[in-house]
N, C-alpha and C positions, 0 to 999 in steps of 0.2 A: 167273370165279366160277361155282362150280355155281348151276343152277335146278331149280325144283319139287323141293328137297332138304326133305324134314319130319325135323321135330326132336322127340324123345321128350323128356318133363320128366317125373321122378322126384317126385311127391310125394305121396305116401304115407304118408307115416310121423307117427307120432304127436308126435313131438317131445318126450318124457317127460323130458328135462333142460330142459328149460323152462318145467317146470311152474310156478308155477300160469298163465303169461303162457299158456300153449296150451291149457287147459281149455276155453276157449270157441272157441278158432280151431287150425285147422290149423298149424302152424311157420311153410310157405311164406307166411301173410296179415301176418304179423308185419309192423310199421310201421315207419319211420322218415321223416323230413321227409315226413309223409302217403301214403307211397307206400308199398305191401305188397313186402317184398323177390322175391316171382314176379310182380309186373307191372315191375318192376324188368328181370327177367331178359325177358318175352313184348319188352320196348320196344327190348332191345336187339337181339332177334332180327326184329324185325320190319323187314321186306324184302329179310332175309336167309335165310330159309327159307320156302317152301309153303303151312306148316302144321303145325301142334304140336298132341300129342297129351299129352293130361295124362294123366298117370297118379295116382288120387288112391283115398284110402282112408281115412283116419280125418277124420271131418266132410268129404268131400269136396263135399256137397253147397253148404255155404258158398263156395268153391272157383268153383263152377258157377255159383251163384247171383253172383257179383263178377264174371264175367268173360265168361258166357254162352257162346255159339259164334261169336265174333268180337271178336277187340281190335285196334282198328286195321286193318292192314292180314292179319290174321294170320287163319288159319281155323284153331280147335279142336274136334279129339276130344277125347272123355270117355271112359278106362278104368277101371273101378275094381279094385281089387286087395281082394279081399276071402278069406278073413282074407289079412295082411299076412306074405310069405312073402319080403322079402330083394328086393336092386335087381337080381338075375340073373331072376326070376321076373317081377318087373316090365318089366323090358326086354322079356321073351319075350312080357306080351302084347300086344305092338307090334308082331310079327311080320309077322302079316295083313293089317296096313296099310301096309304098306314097301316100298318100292322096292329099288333096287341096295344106295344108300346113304341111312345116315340120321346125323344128329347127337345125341350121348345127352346130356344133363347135370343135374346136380341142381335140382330148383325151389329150394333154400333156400339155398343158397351165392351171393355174388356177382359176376359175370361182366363183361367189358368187350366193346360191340363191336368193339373193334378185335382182342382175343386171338380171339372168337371165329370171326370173317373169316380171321386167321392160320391158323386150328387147320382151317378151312374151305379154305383152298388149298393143302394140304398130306394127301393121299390115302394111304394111311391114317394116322391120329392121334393124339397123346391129348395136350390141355394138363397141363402142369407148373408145380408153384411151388415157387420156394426158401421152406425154414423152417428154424427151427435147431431143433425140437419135433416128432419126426417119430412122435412116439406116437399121434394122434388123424387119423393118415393110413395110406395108402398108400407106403411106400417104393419107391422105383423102383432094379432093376436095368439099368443102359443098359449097353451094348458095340456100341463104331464108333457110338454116337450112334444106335444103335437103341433100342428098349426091349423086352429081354428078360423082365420077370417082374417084376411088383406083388407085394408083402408086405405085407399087412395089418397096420397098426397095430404097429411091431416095437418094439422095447424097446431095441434097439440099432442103427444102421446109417454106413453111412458115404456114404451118398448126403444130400445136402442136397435135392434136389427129389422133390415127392411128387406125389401123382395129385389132380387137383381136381376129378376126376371128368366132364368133360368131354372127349368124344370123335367123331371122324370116322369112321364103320368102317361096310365092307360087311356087309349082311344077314345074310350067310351064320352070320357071328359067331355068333349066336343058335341055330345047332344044334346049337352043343356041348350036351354033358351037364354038367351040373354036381350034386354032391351035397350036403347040407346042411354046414353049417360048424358048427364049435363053440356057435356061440351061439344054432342051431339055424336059418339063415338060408339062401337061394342066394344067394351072391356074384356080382353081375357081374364083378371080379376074377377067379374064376378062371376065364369065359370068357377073358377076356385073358390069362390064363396061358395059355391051351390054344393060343390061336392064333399066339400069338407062337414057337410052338413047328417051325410051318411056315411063318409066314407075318412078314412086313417090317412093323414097326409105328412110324413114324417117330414125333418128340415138338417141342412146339413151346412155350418157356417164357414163363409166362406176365408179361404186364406189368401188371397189375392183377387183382387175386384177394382174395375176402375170402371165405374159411370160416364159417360158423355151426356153431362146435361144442355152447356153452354161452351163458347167458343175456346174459355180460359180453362176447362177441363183436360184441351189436349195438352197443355203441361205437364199435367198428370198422368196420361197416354205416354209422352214421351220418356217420363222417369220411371211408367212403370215396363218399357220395354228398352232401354238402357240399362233396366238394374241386371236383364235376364239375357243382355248381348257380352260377348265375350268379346277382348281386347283381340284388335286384327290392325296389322298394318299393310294392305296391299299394295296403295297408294306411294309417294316417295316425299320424303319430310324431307328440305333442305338442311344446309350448314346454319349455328347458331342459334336451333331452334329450341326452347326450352318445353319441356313437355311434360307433366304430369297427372297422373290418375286414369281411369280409361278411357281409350280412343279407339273409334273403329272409322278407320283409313281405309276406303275401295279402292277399289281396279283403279289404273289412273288420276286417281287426284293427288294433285302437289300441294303440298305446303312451302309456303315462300322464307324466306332466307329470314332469321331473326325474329321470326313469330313467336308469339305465347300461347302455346293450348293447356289448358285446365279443364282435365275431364273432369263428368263423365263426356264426354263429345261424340257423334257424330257424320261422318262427313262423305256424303257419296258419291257414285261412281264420278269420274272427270271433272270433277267439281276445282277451282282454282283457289288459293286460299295468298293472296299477295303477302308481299315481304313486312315484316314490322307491323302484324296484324294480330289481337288481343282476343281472344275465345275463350269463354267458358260456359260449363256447361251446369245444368243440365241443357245440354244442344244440339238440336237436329238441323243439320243441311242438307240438299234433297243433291240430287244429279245435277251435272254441268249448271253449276253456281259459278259465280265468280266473285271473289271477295276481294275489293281496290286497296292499295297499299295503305299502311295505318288504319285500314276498317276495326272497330270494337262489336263484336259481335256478343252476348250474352244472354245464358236462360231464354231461347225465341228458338221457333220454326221457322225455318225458310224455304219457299218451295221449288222447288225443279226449274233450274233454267233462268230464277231472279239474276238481278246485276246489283250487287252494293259497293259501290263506289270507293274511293279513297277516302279517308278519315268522318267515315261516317259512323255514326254511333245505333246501333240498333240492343234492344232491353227490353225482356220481358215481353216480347212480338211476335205477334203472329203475322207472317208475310207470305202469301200467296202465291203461285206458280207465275212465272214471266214478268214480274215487277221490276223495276227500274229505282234505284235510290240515287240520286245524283250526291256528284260531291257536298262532301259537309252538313249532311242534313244530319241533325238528332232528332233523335224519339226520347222523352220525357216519358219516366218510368216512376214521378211519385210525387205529390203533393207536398207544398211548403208546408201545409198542417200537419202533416202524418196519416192524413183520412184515409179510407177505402175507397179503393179507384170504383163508380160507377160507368156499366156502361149502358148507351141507348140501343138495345138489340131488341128486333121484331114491335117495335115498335114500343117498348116498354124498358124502363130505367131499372135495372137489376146494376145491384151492389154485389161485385165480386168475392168481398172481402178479403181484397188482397191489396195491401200494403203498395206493394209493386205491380204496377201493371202499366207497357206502354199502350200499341193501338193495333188495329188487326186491319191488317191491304188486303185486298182482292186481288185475284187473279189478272194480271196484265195492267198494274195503275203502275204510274211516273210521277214519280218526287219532284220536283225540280231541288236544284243544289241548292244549298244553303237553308234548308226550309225545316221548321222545328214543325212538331207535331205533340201536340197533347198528351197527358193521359186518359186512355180510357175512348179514343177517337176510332172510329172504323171508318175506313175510308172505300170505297165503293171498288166494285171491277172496271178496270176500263178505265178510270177516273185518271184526269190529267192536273197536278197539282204545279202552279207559277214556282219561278226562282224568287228565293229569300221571303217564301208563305211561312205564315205561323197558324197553325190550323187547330183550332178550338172544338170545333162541333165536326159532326161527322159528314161525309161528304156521299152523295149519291153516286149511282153508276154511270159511267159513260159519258160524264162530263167534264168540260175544263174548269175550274174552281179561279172565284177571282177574291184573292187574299185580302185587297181591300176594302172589299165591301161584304167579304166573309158570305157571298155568297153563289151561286153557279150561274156564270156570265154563257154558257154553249154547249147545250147537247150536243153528244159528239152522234 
């Protein structure tokens, strides 16, 4: 295995399909079983590389402020990419700090150490995943089990494995020239086009990979770091409670008298979980939660510090840090016809294609009680939703929402 190899992390980018969850944090901080998905990525890398060097631009100072200049065993740099100019620009300015070789890969995507040890013994590189959706990737041209030439994001292809943006590759890489791309960016892409043009770029597929394209991806984040968490109960499960498959129970959290857990589940530090209360999983609960007697929680994120109420129904939900669910609200997780939940994210209607899907809060919004919510609805940071609303469309930030005329009666 190489030594003193440093490793470049891509994270930069604002994350504007995730909105409103990234308004207050960078993409890479994003949570799941309490753990931000790039301290995720720094644990696996850690004592497998040097030294990692962030590369960070929109809020990167939260970034800094989380992680300092040492996590574990790992020593980090701070780059900032200001304004944000594409992951070919970012990589370059990593240059100065590099050796022969370095290791590239995205802070926001999820990574295993074992692929990246693989992709590590294997001079020069780039990990691969099979998809059968090869629109939100890189398509890969291979011949003789090389890799000839990345295609961004194609419309048609006949390769099943795409680029997960994870790479092995000498310095040198980085002198190419590159030009701005359509969407006005520099592509690291077409350094790898360029090189691969002279130069041997082997490929190594990957055995665990989770993408973060869009909001309903961190489901995927959460089952793929639930499958690799071990059963713990730190926490204290009351009398009557039925429990099975895995649970990871911290420090301090109760489970109340008579509940139902159905792992995988789970549930963090001081977190409250009331009596006669229905969980299953796949399910992450963040810190000091409080879950209100007869709550049904299922398949959703919940973030640090939310409040869900008594007999509230939450499914298939992304719920944000410091949210409030008053008594009796549902969230509506599937259409009478059977359809694919669409949702309106960055400003464009993207089809999940998923069957089940409820709606994704912002950080700090209020339900009022009794109030249903759609499928497929995002509801804003900050946002203050009436008692006994039925909320169809999605709801901006920072305002109070008026149910009957379905639309925002006060910036707050």
């Amino acid at each position: 295995m190489e030594t003193k190899i440093k490793a470049v992390v891509l994270a930069a980018g604002k994350g504007m399909r995730f909105r409103p969850l990234t308004n207050n944090r960078p993409k890479p901080l994003l949570k799941t079983l309490d753990k931000a998905v790039l301290e995720h990525n720094l644990n696996q890398l850690n004592r497998l590389v040097d030294e990692v060097i962030l590369v960070i631009g929109y809020r990167g100072e939260i970034i800094k402020n989380t992680f300092g200049f040492q996590h574990r065993k790992l020593k980090i740099r701070y780059l900032e990419q200001n304004p944000p100019k594409g992951t070919g620009d970012a990589a370059k300015l990593a240059s100065p700090f590099l050796k022969d070789k370095f290791l590239l890969l995205n802070g926001d995507d999820l990574y295993s150490r074992e692929d990246i040890e693989r992709v590590l013994s294997k001079f020069p590189s780039i990990l691969l995943a099979e998809t059968k959706d090869q629109s939100n990737f890189g398509a890969i041209d291979l011949r003789n089990r090389l890799v000839k030439g990345i295609i961004e994001k194609p419309k048609n292809s006949d390769s099943q494995l795409v680029n997960t943006g994870l790479y092995f590759l000498p310095k040198k890489i980085l002198n190419c020239k590159i030009e701005l791309s359509p969407r006005g960016e520099y592509e690291f892409t077409d350094c790898i086009n360029s090189f691969v043009k002279k130069e041997k770029l082997y490929y190594v597929q990957a055995e665990r990979w989770c993408p973060l394209s869009y909001p309903w991806n961190l489901f995927d984040a959460n089952e793929f770091l639930l499958a690799e968490a071990k059963r713990s109960i730190e926490g204290r499960i009351e009398k009557n409670c039925r429990v099975k498959g895995k649970i990871i129970l911290k420090e301090g959290a109760v489970v109340g008298n008579g509940s139902h857990l159905e792992g995988p589940i789970y549930i963090g530090r001081n977190s409250v979980v009331g009596s006669k209360c229905r969980l299953k999983g796949p399910l992450s609960i963040g810190t000091n939660v409080i879950l209100g007697q007869g709550a049904e929680v299922e398949h959703s994120i919940i973030g640090d510090r939310s409040e869900i109420d008594k007999s509230v129904y939450v499914a298939d939900s992304i719920i944000g840090g410091d949210c409030k669910l008053a008594a009796g609200t549902k969230i509506i997780n599937s259409r009478p016809d059977k359809t694919t939940i669409k949702v309106n994210t960055n400003g464009k209607v993207i089809d999940t294609n998923l069957i089940k899907f409820g709606c994704i809060i912002g950080d700090g919004a209020r339900i009022g009680g009794k109030s249903s919510i759609m499928p497929g609805v995002v509801i804003g940071k900050g946002a203050i939703i009436g008692f006994r609303s039925t909320i169809i469309n999605n709801v901006p930030d920072d305002v109070i929402f008026s149910d009957k005329t379905q639309k925002t009666i006060k910036h707050l």
